[in-house]
N, C-alpha and C positions, 0 to 999 in steps of 0.2 A: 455498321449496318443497323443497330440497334435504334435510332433516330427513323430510320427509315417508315413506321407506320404512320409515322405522326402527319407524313404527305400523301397515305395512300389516300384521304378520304378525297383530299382537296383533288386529288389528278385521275380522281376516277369515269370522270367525265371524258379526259383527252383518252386516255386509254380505252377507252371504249370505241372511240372512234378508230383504233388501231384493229378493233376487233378482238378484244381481250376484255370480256364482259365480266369472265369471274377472277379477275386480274383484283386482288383486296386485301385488306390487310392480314387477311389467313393464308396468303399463297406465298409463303417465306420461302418455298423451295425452288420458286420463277426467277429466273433471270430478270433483271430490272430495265436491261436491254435485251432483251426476248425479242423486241422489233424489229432489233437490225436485222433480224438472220429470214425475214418476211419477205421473198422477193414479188409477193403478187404488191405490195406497194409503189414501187419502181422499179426502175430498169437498173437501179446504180449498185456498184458493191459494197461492201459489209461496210468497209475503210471509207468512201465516198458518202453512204449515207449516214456512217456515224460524224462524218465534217460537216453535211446539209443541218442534220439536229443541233450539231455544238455550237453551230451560227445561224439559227433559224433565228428569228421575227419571236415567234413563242416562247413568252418565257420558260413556260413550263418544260417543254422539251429541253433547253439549254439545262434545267434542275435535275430530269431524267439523267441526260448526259453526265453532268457531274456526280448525281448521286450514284452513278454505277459504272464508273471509272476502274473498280477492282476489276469487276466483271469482263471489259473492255480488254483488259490490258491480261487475264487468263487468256483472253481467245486468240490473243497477236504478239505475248511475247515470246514464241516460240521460232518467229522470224525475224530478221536482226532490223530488215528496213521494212515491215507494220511496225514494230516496237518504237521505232525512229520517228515514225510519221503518227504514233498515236502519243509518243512526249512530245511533239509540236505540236499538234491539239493541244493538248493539256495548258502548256504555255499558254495557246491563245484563248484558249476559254478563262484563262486565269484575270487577263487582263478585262473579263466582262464586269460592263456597266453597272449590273442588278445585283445588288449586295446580297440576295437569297443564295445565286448561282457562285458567287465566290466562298462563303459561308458552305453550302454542301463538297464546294469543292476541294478546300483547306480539311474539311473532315474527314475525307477520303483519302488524304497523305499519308498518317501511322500504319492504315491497312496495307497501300500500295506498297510501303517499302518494307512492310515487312515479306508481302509476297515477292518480292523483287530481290533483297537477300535470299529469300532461297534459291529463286531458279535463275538470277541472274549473273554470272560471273563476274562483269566488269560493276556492279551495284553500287560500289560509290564512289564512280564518277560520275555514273549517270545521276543518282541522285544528288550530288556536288552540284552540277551543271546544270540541271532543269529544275527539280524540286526545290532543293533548299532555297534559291533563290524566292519563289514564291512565299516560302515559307517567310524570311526575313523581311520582303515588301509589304504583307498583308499584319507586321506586328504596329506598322503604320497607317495599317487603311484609317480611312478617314471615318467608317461606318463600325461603331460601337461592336457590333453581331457580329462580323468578321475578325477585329481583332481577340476577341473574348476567343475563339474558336480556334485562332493562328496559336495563340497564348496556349491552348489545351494542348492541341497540336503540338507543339513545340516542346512541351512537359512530356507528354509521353513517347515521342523520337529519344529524346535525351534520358528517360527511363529502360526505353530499350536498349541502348546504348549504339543507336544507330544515326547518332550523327558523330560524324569522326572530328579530332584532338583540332585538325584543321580549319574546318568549319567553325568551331567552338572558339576558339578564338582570333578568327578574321573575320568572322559574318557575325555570328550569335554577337560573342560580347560588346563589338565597338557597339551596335544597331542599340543594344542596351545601356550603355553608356550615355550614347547622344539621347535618346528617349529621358532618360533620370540625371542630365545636366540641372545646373540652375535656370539658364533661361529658356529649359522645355516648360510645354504643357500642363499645365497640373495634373490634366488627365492621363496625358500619356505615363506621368513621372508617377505616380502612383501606379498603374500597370506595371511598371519596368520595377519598381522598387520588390513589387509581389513576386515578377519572375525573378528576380535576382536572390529573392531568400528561398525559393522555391527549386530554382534549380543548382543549389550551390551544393546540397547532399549528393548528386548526379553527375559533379564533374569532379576530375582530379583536385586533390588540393592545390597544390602549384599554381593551377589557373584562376582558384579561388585568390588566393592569397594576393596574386602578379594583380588580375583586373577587376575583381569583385570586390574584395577586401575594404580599399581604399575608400573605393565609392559608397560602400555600406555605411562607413565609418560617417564620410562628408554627408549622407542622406539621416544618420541619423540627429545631426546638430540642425535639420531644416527648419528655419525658424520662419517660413514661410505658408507650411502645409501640417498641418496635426496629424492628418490622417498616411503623410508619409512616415512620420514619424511612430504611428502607430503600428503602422505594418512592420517596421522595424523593427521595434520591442514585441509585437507580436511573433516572430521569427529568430529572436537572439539566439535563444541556445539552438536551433539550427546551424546556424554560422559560428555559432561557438565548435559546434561537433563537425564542424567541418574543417574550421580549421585547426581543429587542436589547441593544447595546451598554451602552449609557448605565444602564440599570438594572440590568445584570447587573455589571455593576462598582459601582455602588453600593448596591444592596440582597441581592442572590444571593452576591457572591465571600465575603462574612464569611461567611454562614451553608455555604457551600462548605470554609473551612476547618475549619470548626468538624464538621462530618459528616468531611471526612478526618484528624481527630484522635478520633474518635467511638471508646467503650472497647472496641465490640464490631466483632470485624473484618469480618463481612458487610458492614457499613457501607462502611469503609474500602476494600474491594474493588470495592463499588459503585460508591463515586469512581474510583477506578482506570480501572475500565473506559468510564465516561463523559470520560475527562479530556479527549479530543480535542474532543467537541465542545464542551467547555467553553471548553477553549483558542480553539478557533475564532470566539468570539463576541467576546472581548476585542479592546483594540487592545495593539500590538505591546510600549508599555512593561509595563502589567501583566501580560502572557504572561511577559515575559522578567525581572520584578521579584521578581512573586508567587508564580506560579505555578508558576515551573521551581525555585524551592527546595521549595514545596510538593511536587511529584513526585518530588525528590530523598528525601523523608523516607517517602515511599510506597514506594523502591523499596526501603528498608532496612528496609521494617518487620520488628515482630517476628515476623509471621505469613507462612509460607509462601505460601499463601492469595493475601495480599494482594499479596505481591512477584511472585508469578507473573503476577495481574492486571497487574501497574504494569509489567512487564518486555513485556508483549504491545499495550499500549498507548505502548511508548514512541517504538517508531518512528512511529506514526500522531504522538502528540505532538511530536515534532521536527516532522515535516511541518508541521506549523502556521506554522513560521517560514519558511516557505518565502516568497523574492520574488521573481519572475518576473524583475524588471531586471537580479537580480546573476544569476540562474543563466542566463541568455539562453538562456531556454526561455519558450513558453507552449503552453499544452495546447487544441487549438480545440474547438469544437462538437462532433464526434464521439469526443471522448475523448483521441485522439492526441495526442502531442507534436510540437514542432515547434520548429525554430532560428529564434531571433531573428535577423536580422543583427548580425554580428558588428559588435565596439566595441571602443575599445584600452583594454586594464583592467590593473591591477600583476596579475601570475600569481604573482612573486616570492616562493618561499618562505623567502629567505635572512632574517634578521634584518634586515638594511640594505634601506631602500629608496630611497636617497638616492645619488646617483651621487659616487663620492669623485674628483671632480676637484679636485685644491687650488686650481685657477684660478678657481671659483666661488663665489662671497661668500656668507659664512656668512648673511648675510642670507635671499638666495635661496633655500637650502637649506630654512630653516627656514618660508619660505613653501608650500616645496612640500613639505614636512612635512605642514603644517597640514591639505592636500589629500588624503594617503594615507591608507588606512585597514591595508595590507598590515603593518606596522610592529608593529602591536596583536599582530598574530597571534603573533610569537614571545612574548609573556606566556603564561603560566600562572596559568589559576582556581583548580588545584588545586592545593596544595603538595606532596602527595606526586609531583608530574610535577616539579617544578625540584630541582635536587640540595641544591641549599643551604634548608631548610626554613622558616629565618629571613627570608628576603627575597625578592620579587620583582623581579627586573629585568628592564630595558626599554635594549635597544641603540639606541641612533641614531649612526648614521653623519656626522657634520661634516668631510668632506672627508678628510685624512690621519689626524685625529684620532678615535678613538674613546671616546666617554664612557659611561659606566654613571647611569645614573638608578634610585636604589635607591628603592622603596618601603617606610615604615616596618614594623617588624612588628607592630605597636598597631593599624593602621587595622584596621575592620573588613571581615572577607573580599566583602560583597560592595559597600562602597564600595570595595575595589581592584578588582573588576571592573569597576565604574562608571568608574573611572580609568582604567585600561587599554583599554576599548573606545571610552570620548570618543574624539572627537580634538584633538589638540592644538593649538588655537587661537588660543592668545596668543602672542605672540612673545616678551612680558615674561616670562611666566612659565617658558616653556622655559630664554630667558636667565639666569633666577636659578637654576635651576636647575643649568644647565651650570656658574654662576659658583659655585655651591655646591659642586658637587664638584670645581672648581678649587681650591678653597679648603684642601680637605682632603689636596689632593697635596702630598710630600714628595719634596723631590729627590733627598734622602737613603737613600730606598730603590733610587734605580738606578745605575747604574755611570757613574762619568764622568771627567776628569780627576782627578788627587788633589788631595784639598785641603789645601796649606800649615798651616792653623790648627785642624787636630786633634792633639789630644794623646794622650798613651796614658791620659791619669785621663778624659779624654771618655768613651773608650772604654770603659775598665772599668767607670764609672759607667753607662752606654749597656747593656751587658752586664747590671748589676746589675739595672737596672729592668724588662729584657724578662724577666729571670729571675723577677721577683716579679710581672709582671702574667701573663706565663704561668701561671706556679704558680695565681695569684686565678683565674684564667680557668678552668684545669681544675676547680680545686676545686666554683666555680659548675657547672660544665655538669655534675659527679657528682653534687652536688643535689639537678639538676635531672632528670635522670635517673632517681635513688634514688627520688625520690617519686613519676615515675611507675610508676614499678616497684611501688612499693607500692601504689598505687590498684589496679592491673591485678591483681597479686595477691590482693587483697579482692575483687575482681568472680571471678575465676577460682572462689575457695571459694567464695562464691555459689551459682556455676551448678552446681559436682559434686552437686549432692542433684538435678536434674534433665537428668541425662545422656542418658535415654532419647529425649526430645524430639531431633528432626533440627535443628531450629531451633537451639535449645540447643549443640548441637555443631558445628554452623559458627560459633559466638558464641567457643564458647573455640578452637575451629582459628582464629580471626582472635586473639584475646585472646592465642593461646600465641606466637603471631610478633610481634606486637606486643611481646609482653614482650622477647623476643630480640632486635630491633629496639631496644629501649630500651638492654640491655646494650653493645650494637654502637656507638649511637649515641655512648655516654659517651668514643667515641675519638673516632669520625667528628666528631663537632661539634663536637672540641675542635680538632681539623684543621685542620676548614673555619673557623672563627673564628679559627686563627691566621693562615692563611692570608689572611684577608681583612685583619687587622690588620695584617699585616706588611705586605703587596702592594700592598694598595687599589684593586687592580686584577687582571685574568687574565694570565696570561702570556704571551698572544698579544699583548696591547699594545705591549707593550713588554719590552723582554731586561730582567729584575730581579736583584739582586743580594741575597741574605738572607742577615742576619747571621744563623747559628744560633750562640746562645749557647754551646751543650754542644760544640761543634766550636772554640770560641776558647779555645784555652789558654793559658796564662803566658807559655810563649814566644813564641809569634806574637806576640802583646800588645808583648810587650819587644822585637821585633826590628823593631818599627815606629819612624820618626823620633821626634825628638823635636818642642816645637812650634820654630817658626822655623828649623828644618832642612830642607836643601832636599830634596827626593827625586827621587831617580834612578830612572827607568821603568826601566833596563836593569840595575838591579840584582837579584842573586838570590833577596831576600828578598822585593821588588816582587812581581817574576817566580811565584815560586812562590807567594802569595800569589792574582796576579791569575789562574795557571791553576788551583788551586784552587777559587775561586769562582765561575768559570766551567763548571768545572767540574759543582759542585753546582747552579749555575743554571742548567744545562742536563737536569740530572736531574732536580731539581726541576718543570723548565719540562714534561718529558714526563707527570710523576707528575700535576701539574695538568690538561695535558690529557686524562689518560685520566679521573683522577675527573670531571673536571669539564664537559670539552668532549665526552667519547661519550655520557654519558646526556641531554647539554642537548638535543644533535644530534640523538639519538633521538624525547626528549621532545615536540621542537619540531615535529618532521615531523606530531604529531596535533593540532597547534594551528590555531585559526581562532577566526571573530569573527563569524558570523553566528547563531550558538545559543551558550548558555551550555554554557561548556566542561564543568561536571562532565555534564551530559545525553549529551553523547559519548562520556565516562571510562565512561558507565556502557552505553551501548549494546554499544561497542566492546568492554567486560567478556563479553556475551551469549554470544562463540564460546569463555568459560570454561570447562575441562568440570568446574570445580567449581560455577559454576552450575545446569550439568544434575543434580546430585545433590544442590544447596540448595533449588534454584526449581523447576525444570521440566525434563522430559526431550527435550522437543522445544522447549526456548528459543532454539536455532539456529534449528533452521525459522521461528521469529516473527521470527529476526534477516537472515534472509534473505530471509522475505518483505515487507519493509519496507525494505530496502535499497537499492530504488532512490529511493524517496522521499526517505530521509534525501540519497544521495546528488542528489538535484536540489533538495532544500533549502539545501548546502552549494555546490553549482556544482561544476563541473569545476576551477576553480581550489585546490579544498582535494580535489579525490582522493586526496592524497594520504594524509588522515586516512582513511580507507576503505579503501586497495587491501589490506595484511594482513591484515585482516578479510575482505574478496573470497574473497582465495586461501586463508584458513583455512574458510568455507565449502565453499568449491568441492570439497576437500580433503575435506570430513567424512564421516566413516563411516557417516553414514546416509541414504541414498539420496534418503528425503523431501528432504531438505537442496537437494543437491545439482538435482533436481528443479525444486526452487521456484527457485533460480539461473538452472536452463537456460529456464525458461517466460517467464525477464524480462531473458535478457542484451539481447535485442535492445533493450529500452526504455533499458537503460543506456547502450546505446552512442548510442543517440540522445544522450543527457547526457555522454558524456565529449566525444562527437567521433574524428572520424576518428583524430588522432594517439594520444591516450589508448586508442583501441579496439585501434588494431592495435598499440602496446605490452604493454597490460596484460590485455585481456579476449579477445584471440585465442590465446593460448596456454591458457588454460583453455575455450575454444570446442574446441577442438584437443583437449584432454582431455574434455570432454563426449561427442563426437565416437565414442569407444571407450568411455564407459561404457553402463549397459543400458539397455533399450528404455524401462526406463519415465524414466531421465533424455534418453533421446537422443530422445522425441516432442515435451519441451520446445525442443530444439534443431529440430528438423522441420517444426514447427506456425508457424515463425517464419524459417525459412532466409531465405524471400528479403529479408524486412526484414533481416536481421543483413547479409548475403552484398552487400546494395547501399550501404551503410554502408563497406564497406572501398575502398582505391584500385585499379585496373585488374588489377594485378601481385598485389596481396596475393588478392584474390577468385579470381583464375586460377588461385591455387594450391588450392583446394579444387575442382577439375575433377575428377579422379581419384578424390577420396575423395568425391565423392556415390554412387557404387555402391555402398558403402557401406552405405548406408542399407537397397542391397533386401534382404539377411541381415539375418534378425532373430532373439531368441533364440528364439522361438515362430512356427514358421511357419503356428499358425495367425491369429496378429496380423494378420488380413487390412488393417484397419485404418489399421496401420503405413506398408504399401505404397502403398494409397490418400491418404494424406496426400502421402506422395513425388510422386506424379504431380500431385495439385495446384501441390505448392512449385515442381517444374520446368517446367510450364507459367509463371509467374509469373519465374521465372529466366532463361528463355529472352533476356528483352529484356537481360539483363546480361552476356549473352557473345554475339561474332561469330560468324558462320557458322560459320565453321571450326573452331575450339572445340567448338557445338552437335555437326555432323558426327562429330568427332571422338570427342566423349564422350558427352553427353547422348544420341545418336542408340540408341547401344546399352540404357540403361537404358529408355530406354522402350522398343526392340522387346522386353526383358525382360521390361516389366509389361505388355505386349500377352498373354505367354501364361501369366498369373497362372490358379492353380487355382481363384478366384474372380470369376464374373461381374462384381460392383461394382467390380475393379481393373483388368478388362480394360476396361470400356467407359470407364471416368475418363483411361485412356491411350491408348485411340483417340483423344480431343479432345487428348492429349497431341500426338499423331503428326500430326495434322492443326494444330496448332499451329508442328509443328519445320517444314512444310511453309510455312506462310504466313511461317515463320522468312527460308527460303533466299527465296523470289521477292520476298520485300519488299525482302532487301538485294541483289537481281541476283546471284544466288549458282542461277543456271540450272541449272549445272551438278551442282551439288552437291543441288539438288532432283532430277532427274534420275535421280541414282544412288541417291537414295533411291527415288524409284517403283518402278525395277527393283528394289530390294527388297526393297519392300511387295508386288510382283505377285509374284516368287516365295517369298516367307513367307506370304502368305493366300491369294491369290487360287489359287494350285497345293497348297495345304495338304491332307493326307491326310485331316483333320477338318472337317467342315463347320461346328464353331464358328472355325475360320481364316478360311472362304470365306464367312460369315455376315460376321464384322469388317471384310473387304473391302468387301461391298456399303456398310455403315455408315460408314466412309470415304470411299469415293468420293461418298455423299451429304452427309457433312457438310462435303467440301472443297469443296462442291457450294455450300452454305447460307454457308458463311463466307466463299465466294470468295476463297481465301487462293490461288491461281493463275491465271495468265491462262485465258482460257476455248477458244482452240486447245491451249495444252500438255497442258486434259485431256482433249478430244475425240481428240487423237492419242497421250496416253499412257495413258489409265484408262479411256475409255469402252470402248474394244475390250475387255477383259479384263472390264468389268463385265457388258456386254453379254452374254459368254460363259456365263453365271453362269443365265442363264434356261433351262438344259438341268440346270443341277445336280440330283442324286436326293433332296435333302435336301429337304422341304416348308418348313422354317424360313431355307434360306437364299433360295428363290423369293419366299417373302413379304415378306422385306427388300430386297430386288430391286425388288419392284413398289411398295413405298412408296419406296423412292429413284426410280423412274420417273416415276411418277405424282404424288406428291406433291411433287417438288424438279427433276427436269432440267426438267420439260414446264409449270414454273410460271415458267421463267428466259424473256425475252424474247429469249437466245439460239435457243433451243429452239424458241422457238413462231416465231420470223420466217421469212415466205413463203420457198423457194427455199435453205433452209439444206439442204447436204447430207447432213449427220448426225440430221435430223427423223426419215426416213424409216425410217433403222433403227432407231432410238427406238419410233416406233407400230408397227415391227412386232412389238417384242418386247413390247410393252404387250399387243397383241390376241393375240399367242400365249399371256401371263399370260393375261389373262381366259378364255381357252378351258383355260385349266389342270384338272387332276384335282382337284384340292387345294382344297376352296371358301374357304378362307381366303385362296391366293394369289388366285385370281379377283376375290376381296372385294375386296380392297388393290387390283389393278390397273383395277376397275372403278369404284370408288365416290371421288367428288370430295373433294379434301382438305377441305375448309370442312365437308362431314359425316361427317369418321370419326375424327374428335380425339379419342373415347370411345374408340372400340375401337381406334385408335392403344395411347395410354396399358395400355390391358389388354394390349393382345400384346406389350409395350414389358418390361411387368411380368412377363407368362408363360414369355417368353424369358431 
């Protein structure tokens, strides 16, 4: 019926001639057939003249009739044969000509049948038999308006659940089917393809799976129509959450990639923006097998488009892997989060997770290996994160001894993640391992005593050979270099014929450092390959001694023994010799660890093993602000707004991948940003925990804190959840700075200040009397005298709060001296909006019993009481509703022999004889009957 004004303008003509002049679009409570019931028109009955209108000449009447088909059918289904002869109407008006009158009259079906389930018993058969019918003809009218309408129709029958299992599949699905064949219509086939993702959440699975399924699957290979294909990846996880797990990884995930490879990127984007709940439907291996390369190649597409899509859905996608167990969190019924009890879990983000006692047998060790999972986390997925390109390693700690576990560089990238995140549970194969790269150690590379049976032709042959496999080594790695240098520069001439494109030009800014990259590398690699050849190990293992070729000259050579000559450590050639190489092994030893050991250090700080590491590389990328200017301009904000998810996907144990991302947020120059940080620190600090909170997320609280109103409402709207989250000492220290808050940039932000007075009502309980007194006490007598009604009365409940504050914790005294200076700030106020807030106070302390009931007959009654002389008629009247409605209802009050009764009724009977009929009103009439005109003078005031 809500459609219905949009024709009153047009049919106020014909109605008029009915004699219904103020028949308009304000007269909702008319019958829309009101005429039938008109016998000065004709001589015919109700039944007869509503068949003349349903096949009248006029269109308009045939629009009447259908648009008020409800109407019709309240006044005659009460009898079995009108209900009979107005479903044959119905039929026959179905089959009219004028696509207006089919269109009002397909809209009027969801109404009918739900009236018709209630008062009709046999309801669906009748509507089996006459309704539906129409329903499934009209998904074929040939007039656009109609089908759009049958289509709505048809969605909300099946949301109600009033088309029966029956119907659903002998009428709905075939009709659906034949519509989204190959050789339908385009237009129909694109209709049918929308209902079919649209109504597949609405029907049992079974029927999804048997008739829907298939066809989804064959519509989305259409290589025919884009935009069926669209609608499809626009709908996937739909159809995925409908049919569940087990099918959507076997009949949906292929046809899922096959749409995110799709040539046209509407498609592609489509996927993007469904990926979550696609992801959500899987179980955990194919999410993290399939899926997360799949999204990796979304977020590089070529189309801006698309990557903005896949960049805004990423954090929702990470979400997916989220486990309750490891982040020791779970989120209850009301949405909240909430802390598991804690569990003793490795936090360790050192490489070693293995305690280096040499006292405990390697056995052991490798037992409780098997058990960690923390150990994974110093790998890297990505090779651009490890310095050395060529290999990943893997630290385990065996007591004194440190070994490296190299990964081939042949395996493929993601069976080394598959390695890497197992755990390692054979003890054999660790063992071979370790004994593997036992095997490869030389004693020869490190310093030790000298050894009697070197000769100086060892030597120089020793010299010769490091000298020719260097040379091979370099030569290879310029190569290998040269050639890519040349690929990159083929791709580069490429793109200059389309440089206009944005896309295009972050292709060659990444191509042009690349190439640079490549020239750089033809040192670096040659480096780090000698490095690893010579060493076989870092230089933190152990002190190493390297022979560099180009530093051994003749003489040294020749000032060395002979063989079978003994050698003297205290000689000078020894000597000079041994600090030399010492020397450079110590030079050496820094140069290593700065190349090697600061960027691993770095690298490793963003590593973890609960999501696939490039999904992180690439989130973590989002505070780029070359991003902003490839992808999106507000791709912070999406990375801010998802950042607590990611982080309670990752746990508190991997914050540390997170926190420079935080603080480069928090940091960023556009306010939005920053915004969406302050409206959710508090959820984070639920996920970090106290200690991580007041490390990491208080100091950027603390900066919020000073930024503008429109970031500092985020912080506001949330104080007391953040402010009960920190320890005694830390939260004591924001005392001071909540005054803060009442300066705003805009004082007409009334708003602002009204939030404030909420938050500290709710704060109250997280700080002592004394405290309260001290500080809060002043802030709310501040937003007592706000320039706006709604912030003075929200901090009256303030005030009368800080009051139930002091007597709850025996703080007498300190309530005390607050009265005294609520009586002299309102009750003696030159304004009688002062001496108004007093009466409202003393009533509400009244209602809340937030003081004993002598301290306010002895401190607040006297002063209220005074109040009934006041000249103000507005502050009498609040007087007499705290009288009448709140003292004289307390059973202190009414008990025989009280001596404070008496001057109660008399200031009652003085109200009621007041000037003022309003006071009189309030002090005369029984609370149980003035709750209306309560509420009205509540409002006028």
């Amino acid at each position: 019926m809500a459609g219905i004004p949009l024709y009153f303008v047009d049919l106020q003509d014909d109605l008029d001639d009915f004699g219904f002049e103020d028949y308009g679009p304000d007269c909702d409570s008319m019958r829309i057939t009101a005429f039938l019931d008109i016998p000065e028109q004709d001589n015919l009955a109700p039944l007869a003249r509503l068949e003349k209108y349903a096949f009248s000449d006029n269109i308009f009447n045939r629009q009447i009739i259908a648009r008020g088909l409800l109407d019709v059918f309240r006044d005659f289904s009460h009898n079995e044969e009108d209900y009979l002869t107005v479903m044959a109407i119905v039929v026959r008006l179905a089959e009219d000509t004028e696509p207006t009158v089919r269109t009002e009259l397909v809209e009027q079906i969801p109404p009918i049948a739900i009236f018709l389930q209630d008062s009709r018993p046999n309801f669906s058969t009748a509507f089996s038999e006459y309704l539906m019918p129409i329903m499934v003809r009209y998904l074929t009218d040939p007039n656009n308006q109609v089908r759009k309408a049958s289509q709505d129709s048809l969605l909300i029958l099946l949301e109600q659940g009033l088309v029966g299992q029956y119907d659903i599949e002998n009428k709905v699905c075939p009709i659906l089917l034949d519509l989204s064949a190959a050789d339908s219509d385009d237009e129909y086939k694109v209709e049918a393809v929308n209902i079919i993702c649209k109504m597949a959440s609405m029907v049992n699975k079974s029927t999804v799976e048997r008739f829907l399924l298939p066809r989804f699957c064959e519509l989305c290979g259409d290589g025919k129509l884009f935009q069926v294909r669209k609608v499809c990846a626009a709908n996937f996880g739909d159809i995925c959450n409908a049919v569940g797990q087990e099918a959507t990884e076997k009949n949906l995930i292929p046809k899922f990639f096959e749409l995110c490879s799709d040539s046209v990127w509407g498609m592609r984007k489509a996927c993007a923006e469904c990926f979550m709940a696609v992801s959500y439907t899987i179980s955990p291996e194919v999410r993290r097998s399939k899926l997360s390369p799949l999204f990796i190649s979304l977020i590089s597409d070529p189309c801006r488009w698309v990557r903005q899509a896949a960049f805004q859905s990423l954090g929702p996608f990470i979400s997916t892997f989220a486990n309750p167990s490891s982040a020791g969190l779970y989120i209850r019924e009301d949405g909240t989060l909430s802390i598991r009890p804690s569990s003793p879990c490795l936090t360790d983000n050192n490489a070693s997770i293995i305690p280096s006692s040499s006292e405990e047998p390697v056995e052991n060790k490798l037992e409780s290996l098997t058990e960690g999972t923390a150990s994974y986390t110093s790998c890297s997925e990505n090779s651009n994160l490890d310095a050395r390109e060529g290999s990943s390693v893997i630290y385990v700690n065996f007591g004194v001894d440190q070994t490296i576990l190299t990964l081939s560089d042949n395996v493929d990238p993601y069976v080394t993640k598959d390695v890497k995140e197992c755990p390692i549970n054979n003890y054999q194969e660790v063992n071979s391992r370790v004994q593997s790269a036992e095997d490869v150690f030389n004693t020869f590379l490190y310093w030790r005593p000298p050894l009697p049976d070197i000769s100086q032709d060892l030597e120089l042959l020793q010299c010769k050979t490091e000298i020719h496999e260097e040379n091979c080594l370099a030569s290879e790695v310029l190569c290998n270099n040269c050639v890519a240098s040349s690929e990159i520069k083929k791709v580069l001439k490429s793109l200059q014929e389309h440089m206009d494109d944005p896309d295009v030009q972050a292709q060659v800014q990444v191509l042009s450092a690349a190439l640079r990259a490549a020239h750089l590398d033809s040192v670096g690699d040659y480096e780090i390959k000698q490095n690893e050849e010579v060493n076989g190990t870092y230089p933190e293992d152990a002190p190493s001694l390297d022979f560099d070729p180009n530093s051994v000259n003749e003489c040294s050579l020749s000032s060395l023994p002979s063989q079978g000559e003994a050698i003297n450590p205290s000689s000078p050639t020894v000597k000079t010799i041994m600090d030399s190489e010492e020397q450079h092994s110590g030079a050496h030893k820094a140069l290593q660890t700065e190349k090697n050991d600061s960027p691993h250090e770095e690298d490793k700080s963003k590593l973890q093993d609960i999501i696939p590491q490039p999904l992180l590389d690439q989130y973590l990328s989002m505070t780029d602000p070359a991003r902003a200017q490839t992808v999106d301009t507000e791709i912070a904000k999406h990375c801010a707004y998802s950042l607590p998810g990611v982080a309670l996907t990752l746990g508190r144990q991997n914050w540390h991948c997170l926190k420079d991302t935080y603080e480069t947020l928090a940091s960023d120059v556009q306010w939005k940003v920053r915004r969406t940080l302050a409206f959710s620190i508090h959820e984070l600090a639920v996920i970090l925990g106290d200690q991580l909170t007041a490390a990491d997320l208080v100091p950027i609280f603390n900066g919020f804190l000073k930024d503008l109103d429109e970031v500092r409402i985020g912080i506001l709207k949330h104080l007391y959840d953040f402010l009960k989250l920190l320890h005694a000492d830390k939260r004591r220290e924001y005392l001071y700075q909540l005054q803060e808050f009442v300066v705003t940039d805009n004082s007409r932000n009334w708003r602002f200040r009204y939030e404030l007075a909420e938050q500290l009502i709710l704060i109250l309980e997280l700080y002592n009397p004394n405290d309260v007194y001290d500080y809060l006490r002043h802030i709310a007598l501040t937003l007592c005298s706000d320039k706006v009604s709604e912030v003075r009365w929200i901090s009256f409940k303030l005030v009368v709060a800080i009051l139930h504050k002091f007597y709850a914790n025996s703080a007498n005294s300190l309530g005390l001296n607050f009265i005294n200076e609520l009586i002299v700030r309102f009750r003696h106020c030159s304004k009688w909006v002062g001496r108004q807030a007093f009466a409202f106070i003393c009533q509400a302390v009244v209602e809340e019993e937030c003081m004993p009931v002598d301290h306010f007959v002895e401190h607040l009654l006297p002063s209220l009481l005074s109040l009934a002389s006041d000249p103000v008629p507005n502050v009498r009247v609040l007087l007499a509703k705290a009288l009448k409605q709140t003292l004289l209802e307390k059973v202190y009050f009414r008990s025989v022999g009280n001596p404070h009764l008496e001057a109660v009724e008399e200031t009652v009977l003085v109200l009621q004889a007041d000037r003022d009929q309003d006071v009189s009103f309030f002090a005369t009439v029984k609370p149980k009957h003035n709750n209306m005109h309560i509420t009205a003078l509540e409002k006028q005031n």
